[in-house]
C-alpha positions in Angstrom: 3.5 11.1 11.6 1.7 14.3 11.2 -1.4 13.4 13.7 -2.5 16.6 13.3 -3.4 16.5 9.7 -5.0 13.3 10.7 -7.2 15.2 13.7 -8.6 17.7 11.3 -9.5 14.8 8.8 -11.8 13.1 10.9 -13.1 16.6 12.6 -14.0 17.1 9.2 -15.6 13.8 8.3 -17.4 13.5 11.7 -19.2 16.9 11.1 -19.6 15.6 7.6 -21.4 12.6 8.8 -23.3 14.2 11.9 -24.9 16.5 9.5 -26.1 13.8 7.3 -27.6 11.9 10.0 -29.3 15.1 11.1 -30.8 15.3 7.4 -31.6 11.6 7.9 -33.3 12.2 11.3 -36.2 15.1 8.8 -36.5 11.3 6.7 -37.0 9.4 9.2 -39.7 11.3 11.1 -41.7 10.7 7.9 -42.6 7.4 9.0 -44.6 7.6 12.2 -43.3 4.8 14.5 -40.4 2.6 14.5 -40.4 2.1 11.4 -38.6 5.1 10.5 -35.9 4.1 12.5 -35.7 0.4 11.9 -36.2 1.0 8.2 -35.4 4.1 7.3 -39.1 5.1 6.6 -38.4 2.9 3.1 -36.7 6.0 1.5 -33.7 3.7 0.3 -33.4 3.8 -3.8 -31.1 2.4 -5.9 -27.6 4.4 -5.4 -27.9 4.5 -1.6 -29.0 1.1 -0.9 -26.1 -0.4 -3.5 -23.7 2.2 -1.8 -24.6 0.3 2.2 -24.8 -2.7 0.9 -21.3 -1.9 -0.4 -20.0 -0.6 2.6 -21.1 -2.9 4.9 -20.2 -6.3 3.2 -16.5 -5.1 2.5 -15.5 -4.4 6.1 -11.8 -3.5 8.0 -11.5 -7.1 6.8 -11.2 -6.3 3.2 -8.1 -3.6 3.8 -6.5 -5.5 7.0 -7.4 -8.7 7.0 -7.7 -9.9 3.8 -4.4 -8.4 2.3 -2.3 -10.6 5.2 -3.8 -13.5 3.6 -2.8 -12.9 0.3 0.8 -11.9 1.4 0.8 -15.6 2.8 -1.3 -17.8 0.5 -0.9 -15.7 -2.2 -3.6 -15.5 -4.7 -6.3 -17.9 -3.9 -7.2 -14.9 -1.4 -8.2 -12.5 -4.2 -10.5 -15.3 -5.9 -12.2 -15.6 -2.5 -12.3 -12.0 -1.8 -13.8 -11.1 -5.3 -16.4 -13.9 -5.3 -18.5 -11.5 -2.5 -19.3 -9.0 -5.4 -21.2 -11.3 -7.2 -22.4 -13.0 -4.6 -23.8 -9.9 -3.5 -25.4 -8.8 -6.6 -27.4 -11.9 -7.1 -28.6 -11.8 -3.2 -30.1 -8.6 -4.4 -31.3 -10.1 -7.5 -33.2 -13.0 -6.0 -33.6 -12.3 -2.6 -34.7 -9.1 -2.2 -37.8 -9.0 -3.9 -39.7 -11.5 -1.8 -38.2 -10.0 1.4 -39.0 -6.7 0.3 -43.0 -7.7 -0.6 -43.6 -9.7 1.9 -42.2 -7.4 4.8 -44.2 -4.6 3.6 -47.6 -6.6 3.9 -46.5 -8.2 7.2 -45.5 -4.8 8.2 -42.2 -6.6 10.0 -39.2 -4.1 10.8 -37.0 -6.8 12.0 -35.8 -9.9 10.2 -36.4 -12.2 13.7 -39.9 -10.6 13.6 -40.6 -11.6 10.0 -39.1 -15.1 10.6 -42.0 -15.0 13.3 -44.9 -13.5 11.7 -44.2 -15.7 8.2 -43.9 -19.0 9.9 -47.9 -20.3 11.0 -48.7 -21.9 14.4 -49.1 -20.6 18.1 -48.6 -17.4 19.3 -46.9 -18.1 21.8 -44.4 -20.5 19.6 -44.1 -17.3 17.9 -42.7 -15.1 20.5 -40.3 -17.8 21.7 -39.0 -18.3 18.1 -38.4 -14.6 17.5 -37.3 -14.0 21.5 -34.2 -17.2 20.5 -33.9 -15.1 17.2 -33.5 -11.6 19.0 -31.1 -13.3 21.8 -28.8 -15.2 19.2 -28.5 -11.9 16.9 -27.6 -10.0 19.9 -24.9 -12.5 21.3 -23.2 -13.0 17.8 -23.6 -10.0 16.8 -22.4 -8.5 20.3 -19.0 -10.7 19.4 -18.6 -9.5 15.8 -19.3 -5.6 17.1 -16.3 -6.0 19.5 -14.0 -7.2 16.8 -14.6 -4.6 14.5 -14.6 -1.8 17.9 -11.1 -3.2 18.7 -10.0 -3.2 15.1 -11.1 0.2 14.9 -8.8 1.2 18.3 -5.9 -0.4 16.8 -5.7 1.5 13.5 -7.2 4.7 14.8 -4.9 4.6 18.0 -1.7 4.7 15.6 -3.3 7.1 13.2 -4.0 9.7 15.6 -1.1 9.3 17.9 -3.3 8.3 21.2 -3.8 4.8 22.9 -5.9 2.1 21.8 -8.4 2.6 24.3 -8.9 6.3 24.0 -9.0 5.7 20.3 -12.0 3.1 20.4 -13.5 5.1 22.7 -13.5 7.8 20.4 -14.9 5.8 17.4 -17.1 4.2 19.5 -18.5 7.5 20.4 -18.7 8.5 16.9 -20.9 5.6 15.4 -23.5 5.6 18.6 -24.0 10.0 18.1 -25.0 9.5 14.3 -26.5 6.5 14.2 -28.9 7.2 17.5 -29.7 10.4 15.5 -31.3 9.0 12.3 -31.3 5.3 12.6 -31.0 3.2 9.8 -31.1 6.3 7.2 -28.6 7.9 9.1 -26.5 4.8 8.6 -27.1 4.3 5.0 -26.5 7.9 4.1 -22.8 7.7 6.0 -22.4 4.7 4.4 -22.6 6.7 1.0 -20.3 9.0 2.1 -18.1 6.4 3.6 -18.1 3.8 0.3 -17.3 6.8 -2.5 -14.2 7.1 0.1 -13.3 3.3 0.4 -13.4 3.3 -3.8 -10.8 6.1 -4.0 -9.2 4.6 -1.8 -8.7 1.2 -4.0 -7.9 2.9 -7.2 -5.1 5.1 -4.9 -3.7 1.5 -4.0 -4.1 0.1 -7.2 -2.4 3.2 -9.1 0.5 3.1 -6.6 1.0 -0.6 -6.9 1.0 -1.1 -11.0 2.7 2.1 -11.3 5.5 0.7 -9.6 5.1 -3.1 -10.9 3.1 -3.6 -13.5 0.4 -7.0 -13.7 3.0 -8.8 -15.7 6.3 -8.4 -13.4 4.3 -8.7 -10.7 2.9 -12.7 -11.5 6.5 -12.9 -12.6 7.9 -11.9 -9.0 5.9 -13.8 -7.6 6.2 -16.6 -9.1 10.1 -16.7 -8.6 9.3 -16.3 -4.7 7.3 -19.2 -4.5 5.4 -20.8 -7.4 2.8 -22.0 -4.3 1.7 -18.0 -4.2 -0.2 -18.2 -7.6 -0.8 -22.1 -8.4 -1.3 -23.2 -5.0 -2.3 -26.7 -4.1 -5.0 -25.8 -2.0 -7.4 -22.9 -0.6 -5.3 -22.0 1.7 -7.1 -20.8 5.1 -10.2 -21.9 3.4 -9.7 -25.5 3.1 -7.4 -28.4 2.2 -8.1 -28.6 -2.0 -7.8 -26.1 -4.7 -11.7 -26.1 -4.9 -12.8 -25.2 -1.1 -11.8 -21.5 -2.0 -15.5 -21.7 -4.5 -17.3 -22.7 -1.3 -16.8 -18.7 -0.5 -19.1 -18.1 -3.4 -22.5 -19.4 -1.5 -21.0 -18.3 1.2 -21.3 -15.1 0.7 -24.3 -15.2 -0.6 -26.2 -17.0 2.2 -24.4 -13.6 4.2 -25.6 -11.1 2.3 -29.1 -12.7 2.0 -29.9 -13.2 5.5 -27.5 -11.4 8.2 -29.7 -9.0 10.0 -27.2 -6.0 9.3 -27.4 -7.0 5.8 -30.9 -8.1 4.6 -32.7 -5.6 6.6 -31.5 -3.0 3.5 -33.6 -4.9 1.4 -36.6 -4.6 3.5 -36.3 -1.1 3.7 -35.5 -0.6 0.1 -38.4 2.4 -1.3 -41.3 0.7 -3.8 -39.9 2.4 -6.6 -36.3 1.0 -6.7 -35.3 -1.3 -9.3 -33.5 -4.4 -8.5 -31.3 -4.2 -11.4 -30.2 -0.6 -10.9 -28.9 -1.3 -7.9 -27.0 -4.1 -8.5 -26.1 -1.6 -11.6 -24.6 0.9 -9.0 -23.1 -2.1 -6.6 -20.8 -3.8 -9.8 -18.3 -1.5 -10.5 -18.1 -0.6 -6.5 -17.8 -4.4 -5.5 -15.5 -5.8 -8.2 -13.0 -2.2 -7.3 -13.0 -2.6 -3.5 -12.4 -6.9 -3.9 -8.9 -5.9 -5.6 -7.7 -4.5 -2.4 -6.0 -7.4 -1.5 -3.3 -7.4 -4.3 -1.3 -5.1 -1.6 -0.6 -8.5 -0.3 1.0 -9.8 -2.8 2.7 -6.6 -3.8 4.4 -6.5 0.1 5.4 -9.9 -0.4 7.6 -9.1 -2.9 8.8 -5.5 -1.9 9.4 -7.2 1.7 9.6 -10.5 2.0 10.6 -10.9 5.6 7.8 -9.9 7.6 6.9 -11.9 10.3 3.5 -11.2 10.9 1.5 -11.0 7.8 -1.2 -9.0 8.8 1.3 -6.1 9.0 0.9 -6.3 4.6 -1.2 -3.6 4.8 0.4 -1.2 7.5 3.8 -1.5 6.0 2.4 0.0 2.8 0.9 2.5 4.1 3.8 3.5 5.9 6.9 2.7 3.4 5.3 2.7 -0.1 2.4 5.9 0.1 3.3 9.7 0.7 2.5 10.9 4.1 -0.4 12.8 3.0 -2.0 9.8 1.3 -1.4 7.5 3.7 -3.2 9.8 5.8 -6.3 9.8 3.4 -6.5 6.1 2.7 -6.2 4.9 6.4 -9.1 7.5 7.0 -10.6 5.6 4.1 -10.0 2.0 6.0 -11.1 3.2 9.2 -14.6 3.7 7.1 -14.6 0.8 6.2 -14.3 -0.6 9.4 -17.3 1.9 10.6 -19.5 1.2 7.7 -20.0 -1.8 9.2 -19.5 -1.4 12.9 -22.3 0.6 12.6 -25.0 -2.0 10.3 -24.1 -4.4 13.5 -24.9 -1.8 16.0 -28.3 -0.8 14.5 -29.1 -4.5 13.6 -28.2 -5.7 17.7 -30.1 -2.5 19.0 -33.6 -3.5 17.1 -33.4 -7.2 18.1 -32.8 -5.3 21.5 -35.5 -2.4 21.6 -38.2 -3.9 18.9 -37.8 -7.9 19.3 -37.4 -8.7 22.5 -39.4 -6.2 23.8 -42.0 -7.5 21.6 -41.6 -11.3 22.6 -41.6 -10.6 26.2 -43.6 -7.6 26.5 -45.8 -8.0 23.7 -49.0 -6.0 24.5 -46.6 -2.8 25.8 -48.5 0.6 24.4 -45.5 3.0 23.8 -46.2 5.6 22.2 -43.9 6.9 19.1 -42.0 9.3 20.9 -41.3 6.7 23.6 -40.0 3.9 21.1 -37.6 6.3 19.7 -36.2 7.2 22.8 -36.0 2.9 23.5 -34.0 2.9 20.0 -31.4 5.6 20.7 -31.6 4.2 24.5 -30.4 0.4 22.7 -27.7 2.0 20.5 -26.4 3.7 23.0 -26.3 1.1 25.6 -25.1 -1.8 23.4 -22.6 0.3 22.0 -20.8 1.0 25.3 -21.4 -2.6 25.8 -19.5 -3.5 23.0 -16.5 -1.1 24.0 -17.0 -2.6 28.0 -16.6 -6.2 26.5 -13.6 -4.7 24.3 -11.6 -4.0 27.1 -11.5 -7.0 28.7 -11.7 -9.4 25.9 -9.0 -11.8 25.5 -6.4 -11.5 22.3 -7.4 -15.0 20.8 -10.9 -13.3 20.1 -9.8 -10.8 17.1 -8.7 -13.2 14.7 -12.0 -15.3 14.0 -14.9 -13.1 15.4 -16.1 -12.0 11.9 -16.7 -16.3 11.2 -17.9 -17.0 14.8 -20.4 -14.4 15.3 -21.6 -13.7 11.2 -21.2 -17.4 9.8 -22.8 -18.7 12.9 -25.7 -16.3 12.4 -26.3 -16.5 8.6 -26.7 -21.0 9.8 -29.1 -20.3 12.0 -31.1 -17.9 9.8 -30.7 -19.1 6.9 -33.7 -21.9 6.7 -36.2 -19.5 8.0 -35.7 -16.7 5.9 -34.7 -18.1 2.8 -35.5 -21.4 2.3 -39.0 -20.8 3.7 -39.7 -18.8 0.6 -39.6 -22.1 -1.5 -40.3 -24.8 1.1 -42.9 -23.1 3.4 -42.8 -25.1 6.9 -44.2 -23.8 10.0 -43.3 -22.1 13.2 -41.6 -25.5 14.5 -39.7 -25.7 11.4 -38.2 -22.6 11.3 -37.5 -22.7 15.5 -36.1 -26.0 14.7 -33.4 -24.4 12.1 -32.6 -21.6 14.8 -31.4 -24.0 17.1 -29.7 -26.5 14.7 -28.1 -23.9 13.2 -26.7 -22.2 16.3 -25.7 -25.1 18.1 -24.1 -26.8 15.0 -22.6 -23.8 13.8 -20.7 -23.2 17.5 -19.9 -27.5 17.7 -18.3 -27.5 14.2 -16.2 -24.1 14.7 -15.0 -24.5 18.5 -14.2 -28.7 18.3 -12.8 -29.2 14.3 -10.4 -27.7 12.4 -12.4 -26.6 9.2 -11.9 -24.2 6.8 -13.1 -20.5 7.5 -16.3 -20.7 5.4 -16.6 -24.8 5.9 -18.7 -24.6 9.3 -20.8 -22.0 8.7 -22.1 -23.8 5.4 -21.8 -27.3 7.0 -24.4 -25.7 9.7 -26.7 -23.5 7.2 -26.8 -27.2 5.6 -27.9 -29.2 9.0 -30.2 -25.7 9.5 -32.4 -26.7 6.0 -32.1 -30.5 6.3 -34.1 -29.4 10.2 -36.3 -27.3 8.8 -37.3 -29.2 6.1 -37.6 -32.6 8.1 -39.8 -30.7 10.5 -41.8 -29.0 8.2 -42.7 -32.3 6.2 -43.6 -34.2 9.5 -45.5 -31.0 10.2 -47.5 -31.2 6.9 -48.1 -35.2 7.3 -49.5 -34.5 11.3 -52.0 -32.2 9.8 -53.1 -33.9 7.0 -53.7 -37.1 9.7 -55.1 -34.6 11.8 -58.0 -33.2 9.0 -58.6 -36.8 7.8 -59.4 -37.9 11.7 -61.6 -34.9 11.4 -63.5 -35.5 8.4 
């Protein structure tokens, strides 16, 4: 391996992405306050907020992960893999709009702060719903960040010739220096530069693959491997009949609508940016990057033997791409990986530095310059939190940390953020959902054996039924309440 081809790629790429977070850091300083930081100072149009949407849904996960599955269920992984592009393009279609408007007139920076400051009742209700909101975001979050910090040792340790450690140290280092520099500009404006890679990427994959086998010998293959690989008789990791796999579909939705990393784009999308255009941009990138996990299936017929699956990807790079482009593309997957590393860092540093300082120091007088310096404090702290925790984190933790920390979050937030919009309740409503949905969400993931997107959906659905049980008994208590009155 020629590591040092592979040093002088990321020197170049880290200087690459410093100086866009230095360009970010003249955006962001339009804003006054935090919310130059927290939202990028609203500067987001259409082509970068489709291009860090992008970036951050289709993680590590969608190069490493994803194509194991395929190699060992086959093709009911790329039907679940692609449903997230549309899934994301209608989140933006009918979600962000409202979440857009109405953080602008509540003049919320955070998503736990707009649950609080949209949801009516006592102040100091209020501050304990978004304090559990801040603390929940931070401790699943926290988990997810760890996964994708020791993901991003493993494949940068063996890229660049150095131990794991060392080599998620370095990364580590990488995502706090730009993204303490400009905030969440800095991040969406790497995350441009990081996406444009991941696509190239995918079409050097898919070139490679149907040059080699074309679509047709490929089912063909297939097929005579294991007729199970493309009519299988269930979904595989994601539940026991053929039709679980379309529960990936709301899913992903409910993700991209309400995770902190993700809907917090929305809010800081500029006045002037059209909906459409960006999910416009976000198609073509989406529906490229969810054909990734054909490499799966391709392994599994060039070799059949491996033992562990999630070596689909590896292998390829290794036995089946030139050294130079192997190079390039694992450069590309390591973006990937630090697209979103860095959305959950940002998102875990504002519930850190803007929420709960709010909720438990609420009439604090900082002054700009001071809040800045809490940000950058956060990001760097909780980022050498997440690579303390990495160290010592025990293997079983890798596999399922993207479901445990993400789908447990999305249950818990979904209610409040979302369903409020068309069921308004109050602040005991949507408190009520935050709890139901954490709790649930942990029970039905730690104590049964679901599917991978089963819990997290059977929780967002105990989450709504909470909120909207308490919001009606709400309602009906006031209306006894004004009628005593009167």
């Amino acid at each position: 391996m020629n590591t040092s081809l592979n040093w002088g790629l990321l020197l170049v790429t880290v200087a690459i992405m410093v100086g866009l977070a230095l360009y970010s850091n003249k955006v962001m300083h339009s804003s006054k306050g935090e919310g130059g930081f927290l939202l990028a100072a609203n500067c987001l149009g259409p082509f970068i907020g489709a291009s860090t949407i992008v970036a951050t849904a289709f993680s590590g996960w969608g190069f490493m992960g994803s194509p194991g599955v395929a190699y060992k269920y086959g093709v009911i992984e790329l039907l679940g893999n692609f449903f997230f592009a549309p899934a994301m393009i209608f989140a933006v279609l009918f979600c962000a709009r409202f979440l857009h408007q109405k953080a602008q007139t509540m003049g919320t920076l955070t998503i736990a702060e707009y649950i609080a400051v949209s949801h009516d009742g006592p102040y100091l209700i209020k501050r304990i719903t978004q304090a559990f909101s801040a603390i929940i975001t931070i401790v699943l979050l926290l988990i997810f960040l760890v996964g994708q910090i020791k993901a991003l040792g493993l494949l940068a340790g063996q890229w660049l010739g150095i131990s794991q450690t060392t080599a998620s140290l370095i990364m580590v280092a990488i995502i706090i220096l730009y993204t303490s520099i400009g905030g969440l500009a800095a991040v969406a404006f790497t995350d441009t530069f990081m996406v444009l890679g991941m696509c190239l990427s995918a079409i050097i994959i898919m070139v490679t693959i149907f040059t080699d086998l074309p679509p047709q010998l490929l089912i063909e293959q297939l097929n005579a491997i294991d007729k199970n690989l493309l009519a299988p008789q269930d979904s595989g990791p994601y539940g026991t009949s053929r039709w679980h796999v379309l529960m990936v579909l709301p899913y992903a939705f409910i993700y991209s609508a309400t995770l902190p990393y993700m809907s917090v784009r929305f809010m800081a999308f500029a006045n002037t940016t059209k909906l459409h255009h960006v999910a416009a941009y976000m198609t073509p990138m989406a529906c490229l990057l969810s054909l990734v996990p054909i490499v799966g299936c391709y392994i599994r017929v060039k070799v059949p033997t491996l033992t562990n699956p999630d070596d689909a990807m590896p292998v390829f790079l290794t036995q089946f791409l030139s050294p130079s482009l192997s190079a390039i593309v694992t450069l590309f997957i390591l973006f990937a990986m630090k697209s979103t590393a860095n959305s959950v860092l940002h998102a875990i540093s504002g519930a850190v530095s803007h929420d709960l300082r709010q909720a438990l120091w609420p009439y604090s007088s900082l002054t700009a310059k001071q809040l800045l310096l809490l940000n950058r404090g956060a990001v760097l702290g909780l980022g050498g939190v997440g690579f303390i925790i990495m160290l010592f984190a025990p293997p079983f933790m890798l596999s399922m940390l993207a479901i445990l920390g993400s789908g447990t979050l999305m249950a818990a937030l979904v209610a409040p953020t979302l369903l409020a919009h068309w069921l308004p309740g109050n602040i005991y409503a949507a408190l009520s959902a935050l709890v139901i949905g954490f709790f649930s969400g942990c029970l039905l993931f730690v104590k049964f054996s679901l599917g991978w997107v089963e819990a997290p959906l059977y929780a967002s659905i105990l989450a709504c039924c909470s909120y909207a049980l308490v919001a009606k008994c709400s309602q009906h208590q006031f209306i006894a309440h004004y009628l005593r009155l009167s």
